[in-house]
C-alpha positions in Angstrom: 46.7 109.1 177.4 44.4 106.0 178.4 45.7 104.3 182.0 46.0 100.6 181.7 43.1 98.8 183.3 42.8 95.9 185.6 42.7 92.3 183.7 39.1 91.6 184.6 38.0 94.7 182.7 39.5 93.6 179.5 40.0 97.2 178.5 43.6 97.3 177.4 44.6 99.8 174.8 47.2 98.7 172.2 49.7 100.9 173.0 52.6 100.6 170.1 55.6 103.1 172.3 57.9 105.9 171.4 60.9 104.1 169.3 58.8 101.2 168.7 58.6 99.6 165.3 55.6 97.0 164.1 55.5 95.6 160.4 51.8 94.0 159.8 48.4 94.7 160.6 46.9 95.8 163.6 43.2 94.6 164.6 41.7 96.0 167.8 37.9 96.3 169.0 39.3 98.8 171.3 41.9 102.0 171.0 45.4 101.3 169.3 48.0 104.3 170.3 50.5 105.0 168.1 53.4 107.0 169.4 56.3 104.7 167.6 56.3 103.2 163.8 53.6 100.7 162.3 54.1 99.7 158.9 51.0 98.4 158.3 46.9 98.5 158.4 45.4 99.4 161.5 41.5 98.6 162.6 39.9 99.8 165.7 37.3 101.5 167.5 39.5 104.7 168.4 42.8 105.0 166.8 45.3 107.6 168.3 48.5 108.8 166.6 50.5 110.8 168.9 53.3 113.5 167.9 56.0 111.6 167.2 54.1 108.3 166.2 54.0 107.2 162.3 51.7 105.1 160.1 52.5 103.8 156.4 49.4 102.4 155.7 45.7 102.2 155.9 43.4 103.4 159.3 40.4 102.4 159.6 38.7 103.8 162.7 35.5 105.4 164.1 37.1 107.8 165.8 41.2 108.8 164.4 43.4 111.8 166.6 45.7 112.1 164.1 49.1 114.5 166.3 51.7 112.8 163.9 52.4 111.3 160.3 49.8 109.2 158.3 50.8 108.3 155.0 47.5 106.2 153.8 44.5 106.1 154.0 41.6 106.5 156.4 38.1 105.7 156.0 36.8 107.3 160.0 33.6 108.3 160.9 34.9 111.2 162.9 38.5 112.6 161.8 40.2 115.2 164.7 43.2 116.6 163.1 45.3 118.6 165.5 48.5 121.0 164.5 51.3 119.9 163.5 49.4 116.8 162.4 50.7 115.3 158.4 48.9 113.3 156.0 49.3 111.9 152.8 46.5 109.9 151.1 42.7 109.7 151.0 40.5 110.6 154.0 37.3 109.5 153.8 35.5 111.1 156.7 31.7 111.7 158.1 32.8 114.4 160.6 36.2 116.5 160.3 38.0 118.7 163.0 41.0 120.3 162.0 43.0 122.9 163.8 45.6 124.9 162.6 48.9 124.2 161.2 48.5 120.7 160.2 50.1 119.5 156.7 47.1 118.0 155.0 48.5 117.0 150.9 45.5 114.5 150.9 42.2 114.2 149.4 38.8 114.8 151.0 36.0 113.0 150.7 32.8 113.4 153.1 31.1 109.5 153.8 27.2 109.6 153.4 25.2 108.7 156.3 23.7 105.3 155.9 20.6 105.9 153.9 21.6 108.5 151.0 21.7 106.7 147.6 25.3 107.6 146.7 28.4 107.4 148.8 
């Protein structure tokens, strides 16, 4: 897990905790932790949903650690899918890691590098 940083380094996580519950959108240029409930979209530079943590709704990430429950959509340029990790929905990846014993019921689709005619 990321430590909080000072406030001059402006390098806060969004950290949404265990038993936590958002509704709406999240929007970050930095790393957005799940470990609780959104209900909602969430865009980021990292996005990090830990065992326990839930998402209903879309992700749209550079980099997603997907531990717990996705049921959306992601569209990531590197995917890192660990056990016990579940999804349900479309990912739409560039790079994909998956270990074992993760419930995948979703489709795959590999992004084209910028550059290749059709994505």
């Amino acid at each position: 897990m990321l430590a909080f940083t000072n406030a001059d380094e402006k390098q806060s996580p969004t950290v949404i905790g265990a038993g936590c519950k958002v509704t709406g959108d999240i929007n970050s240029d930095l790393t957005v932790q799940v470990h609780g409930t959104v209900h909602g979209n969430i865009t980021a530079s990292i996005v990090v949903i830990g065992r326990g943590g839930h998402v209903i709704g879309d992700v749209f990430t550079e980099t997603l650690f997907l531990h717990g429950d996705l049921n959306g959509s992601a569209t990531v340029n590197t995917a890192n899918i660990f056990s016990n990790a579940r999804m349900n929905g479309t990912l739409k990846y560039r790079t994909l890691n998956i270990t074992s014993n993760t419930e995948l019921e979703c489709k795959l689709s590999k992004r084209k590098d910028k550059g290749q005619e059709h994505e």
